[in-house]
N, C-alpha and C positions, 0 to 999 in steps of 0.2 A: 482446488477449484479448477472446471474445466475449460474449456475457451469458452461455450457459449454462455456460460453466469457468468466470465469476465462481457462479454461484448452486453450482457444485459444490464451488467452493472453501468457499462460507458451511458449507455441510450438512460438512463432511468434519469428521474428528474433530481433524485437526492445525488449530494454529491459522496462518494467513495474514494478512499485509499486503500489501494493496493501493496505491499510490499513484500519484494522477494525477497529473501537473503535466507543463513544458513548457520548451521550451530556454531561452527568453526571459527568461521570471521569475526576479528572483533570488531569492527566501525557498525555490526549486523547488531551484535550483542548491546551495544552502548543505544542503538538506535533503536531495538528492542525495550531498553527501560523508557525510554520517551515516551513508547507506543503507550508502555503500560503506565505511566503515568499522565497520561492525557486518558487511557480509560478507567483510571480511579477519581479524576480529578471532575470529568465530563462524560460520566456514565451513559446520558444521552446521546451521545455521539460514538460511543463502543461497540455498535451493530455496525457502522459505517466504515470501520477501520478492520481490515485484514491481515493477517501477517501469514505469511504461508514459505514452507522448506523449499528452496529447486528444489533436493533430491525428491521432494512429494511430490512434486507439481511438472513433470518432465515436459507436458505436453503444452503445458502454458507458457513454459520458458522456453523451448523451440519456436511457437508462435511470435513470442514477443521476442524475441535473437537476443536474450537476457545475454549480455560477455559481462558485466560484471555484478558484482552485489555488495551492499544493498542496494536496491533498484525499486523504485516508489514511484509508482503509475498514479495520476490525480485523473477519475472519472467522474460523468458525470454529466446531463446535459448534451451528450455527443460528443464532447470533449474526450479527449485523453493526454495530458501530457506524463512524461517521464522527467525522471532526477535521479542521480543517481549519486550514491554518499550518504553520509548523516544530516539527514534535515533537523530543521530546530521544532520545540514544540509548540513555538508560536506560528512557523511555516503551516505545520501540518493542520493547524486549529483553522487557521485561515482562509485555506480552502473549503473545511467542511462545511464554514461556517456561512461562508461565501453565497451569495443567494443571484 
């Protein structure tokens, strides 16, 4: 993903999850299966959710000064906040779902 489909995702009226993290880490890995069972459980909501490599994303995570991972940006609305850790899959539900 590049900067500018992140900043379009911030401004867009639906809300988005971002998340960076990386093969390696495991709090990335555990917080991976969340991701994917919140897009088997909430298929309608599986466009909304991103999960993206630093090592892919070099230019997004110099932007955002990514220093740790997992790293979960909630867009959306103009909004942007960060967390950083393992969220729960009630957290993440909550935002998208959030109107």
């Amino acid at each position: 993903m590049d900067v500018k489909t992140f900043n379009e995702l911030r401004e867009s009226k639906e809300r988005t999850i971002v998340v960076l993290s990386t093969q390696w880490c495991g709090p990335c890995k555990l917080l991976g299966k969340t991701i994917d069972t919140i897009k088997d459980e909430a298929p309608n909501l599986s466009d909304r959710i991103y999960k993206l490599d630093v090592d892919d994303n070099a230019d997004l995570v110099e932007y955002l000064g990514v220093q740790s991972v997992p790293s979960v940006y909630y867009l959306g609305h103009g909004e942007l906040k960060k967390s950083t850790g393992v969220q729960s899959a009630s957290e993440l539900l909550e935002w998208l779902i959030a109107s």
